[in-house]
C-alpha positions, 0 to 999 in steps of 0.5 A: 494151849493150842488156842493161846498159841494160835492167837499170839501167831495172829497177833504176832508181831503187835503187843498192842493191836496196830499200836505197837511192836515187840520191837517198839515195846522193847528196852534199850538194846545197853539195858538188855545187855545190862540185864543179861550180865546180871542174870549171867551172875546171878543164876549160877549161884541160884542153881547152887544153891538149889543144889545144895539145898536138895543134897542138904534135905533130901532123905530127911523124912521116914517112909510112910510118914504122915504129914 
């Protein structure tokens, strides 16, 4: 981890070495914001569901089960 680490402070701030930035590699600034609303939307109704999903099942099996 400490290795990953510090090879993406090295590189940092190139995606390709001398080729490219990560502001140069970056979408369109009305497409990020296009995204950012969608996730917005969306991950609400992905935490529900987990939610409701975990209350739904959980405590369904016997203790000392086999599997």
């Amino acid at each position: 981890m400490l290795a990953f680490a510090g090879l993406a402070y090295s590189l940092f701030p190139y995606v390709i070495i001398d080729r490219m930035t990560i502001w140069q590699a970056a979408a369109h600034e009305s497409a990020l914001k296009f995204v950012l609303v969608g996730a917005v939307v969306v991950l609400p109704f992905i935490f529900g569901y987990t939610f409701f999903v975990y209350r739904l099942f959980g405590g369904k099996t016997k203790d000392g089960g086999a599997y």
